[in-house]
C-alpha positions as CSV (number, residue, x, y, z in Angstrom):
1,X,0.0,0.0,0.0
2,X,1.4,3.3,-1.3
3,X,1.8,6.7,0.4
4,X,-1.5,8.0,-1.4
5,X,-3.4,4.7,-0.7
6,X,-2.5,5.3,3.0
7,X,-4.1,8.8,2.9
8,X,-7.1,8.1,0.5
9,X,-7.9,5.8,3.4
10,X,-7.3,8.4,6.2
11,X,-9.2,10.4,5.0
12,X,-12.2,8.2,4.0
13,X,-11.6,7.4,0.0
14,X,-12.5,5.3,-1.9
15,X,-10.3,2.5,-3.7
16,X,-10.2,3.7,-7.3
17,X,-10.5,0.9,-9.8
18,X,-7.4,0.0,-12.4
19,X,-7.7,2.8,-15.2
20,X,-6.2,1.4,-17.6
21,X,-9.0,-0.7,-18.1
22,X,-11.7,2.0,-17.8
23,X,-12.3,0.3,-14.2
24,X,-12.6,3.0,-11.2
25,X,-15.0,4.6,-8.8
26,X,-16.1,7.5,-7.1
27,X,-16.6,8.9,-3.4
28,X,-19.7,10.8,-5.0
29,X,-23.1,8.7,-5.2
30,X,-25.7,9.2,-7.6
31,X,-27.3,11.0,-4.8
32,X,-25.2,13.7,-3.7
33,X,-26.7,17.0,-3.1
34,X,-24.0,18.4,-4.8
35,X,-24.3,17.4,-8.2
36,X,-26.1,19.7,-10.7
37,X,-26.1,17.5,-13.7
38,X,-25.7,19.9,-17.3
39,X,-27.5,18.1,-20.1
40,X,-26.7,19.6,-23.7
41,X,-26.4,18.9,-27.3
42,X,-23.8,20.3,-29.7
43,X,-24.9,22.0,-32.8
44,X,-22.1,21.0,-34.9
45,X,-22.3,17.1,-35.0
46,X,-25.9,16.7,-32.6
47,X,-23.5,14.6,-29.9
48,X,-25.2,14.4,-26.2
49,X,-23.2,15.9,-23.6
50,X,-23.0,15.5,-20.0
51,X,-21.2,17.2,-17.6
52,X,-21.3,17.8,-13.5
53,X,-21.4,21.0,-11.7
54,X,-20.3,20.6,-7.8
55,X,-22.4,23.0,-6.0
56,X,-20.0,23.3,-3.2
57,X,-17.1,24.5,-5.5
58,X,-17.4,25.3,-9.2
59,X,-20.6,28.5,-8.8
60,X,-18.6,31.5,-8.2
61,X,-20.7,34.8,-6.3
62,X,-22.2,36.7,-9.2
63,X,-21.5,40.3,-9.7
64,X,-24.7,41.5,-7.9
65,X,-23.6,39.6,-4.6
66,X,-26.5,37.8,-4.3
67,X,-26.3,35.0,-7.3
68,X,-24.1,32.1,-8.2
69,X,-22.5,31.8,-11.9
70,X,-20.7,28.3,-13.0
71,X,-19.5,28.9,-16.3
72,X,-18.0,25.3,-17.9
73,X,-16.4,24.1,-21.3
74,X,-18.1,21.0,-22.5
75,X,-15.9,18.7,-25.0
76,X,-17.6,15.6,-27.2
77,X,-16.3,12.6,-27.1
78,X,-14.6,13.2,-31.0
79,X,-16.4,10.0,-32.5
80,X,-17.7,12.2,-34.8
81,X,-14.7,14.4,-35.6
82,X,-15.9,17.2,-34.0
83,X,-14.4,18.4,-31.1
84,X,-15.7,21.8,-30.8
85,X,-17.1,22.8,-27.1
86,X,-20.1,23.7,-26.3
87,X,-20.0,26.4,-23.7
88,X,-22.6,26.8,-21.1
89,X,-23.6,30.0,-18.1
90,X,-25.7,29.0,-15.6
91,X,-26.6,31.7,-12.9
92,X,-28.3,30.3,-9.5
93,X,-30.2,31.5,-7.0
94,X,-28.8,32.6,-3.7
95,X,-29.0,29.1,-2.2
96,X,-27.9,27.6,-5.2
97,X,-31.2,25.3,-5.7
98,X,-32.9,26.9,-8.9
99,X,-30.8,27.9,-12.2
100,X,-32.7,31.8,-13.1
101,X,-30.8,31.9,-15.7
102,X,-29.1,30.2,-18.7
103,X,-26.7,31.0,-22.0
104,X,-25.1,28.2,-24.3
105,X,-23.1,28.8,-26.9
106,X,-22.4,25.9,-29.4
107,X,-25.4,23.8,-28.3
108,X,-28.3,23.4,-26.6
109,X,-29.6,22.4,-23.4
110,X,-31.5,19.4,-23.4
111,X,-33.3,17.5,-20.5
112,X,-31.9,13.9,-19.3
113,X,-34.6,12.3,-20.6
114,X,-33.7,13.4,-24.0
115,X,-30.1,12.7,-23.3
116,X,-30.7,9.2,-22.5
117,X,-33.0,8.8,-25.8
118,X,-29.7,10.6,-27.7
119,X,-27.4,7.6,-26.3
120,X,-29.8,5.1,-26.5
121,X,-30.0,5.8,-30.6
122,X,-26.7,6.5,-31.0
């Protein structure tokens, strides 16, 4: 057992899994209040996207003191030679619950329901 094996388990970690092989995990369920999940779909090549905003960290204080911006990059998966990124604002409320407001560039947001359909098909 390595240094950072030793500290992942101090600190309460989870084992990752071998990723060379595409194994692994993560300490963050499917259930953590944390996770704001972005759903969109690039214009260019019509590829679902999926990314996840971390409530506690990414949203920085908005201009006006009182909301929360995240701004993030999205990047296909280049299967379809396109790798442009689809970029996406979302501004919260104070308690960071409800997203008030939304700009994408390269895309569009879809819901995860859509996303699933996308994937399904693809």
């Amino acid at each position: 057992m390595g240094f950072l094996d030793n500290l992942r388990n101090a600190l309460g970690g989870q084992k990752t899994g071998n990723r060379a092989t595409g194994g692994g995990s993560s300490s963050f369920g499917s259930g953590d209040a944390n996770a704001y999940w972005i759903y969109a779909q690039c214009r260019r090549c019509g590829e679902p996207l999926r990314s996840r905003v971390n409530l506690a960290n990414d949203p920085s204080l908005d201009d006006d003191g009182l909301n929360w911006v995240v701004r993030k990059g999205i990047l296909g998966s280049g299967a379809n030679r396109c790798f442009q990124t689809v970029e996406v604002m979302l501004k919260f409320d104070s308690k960071k619950q409800n997203v008030i407001e939304s700009e994408v560039g390269g895309g569009k947001l879809i819901t995860a329901e859509e996303y699933e359909t996308l994937v399904r098909g693809a």
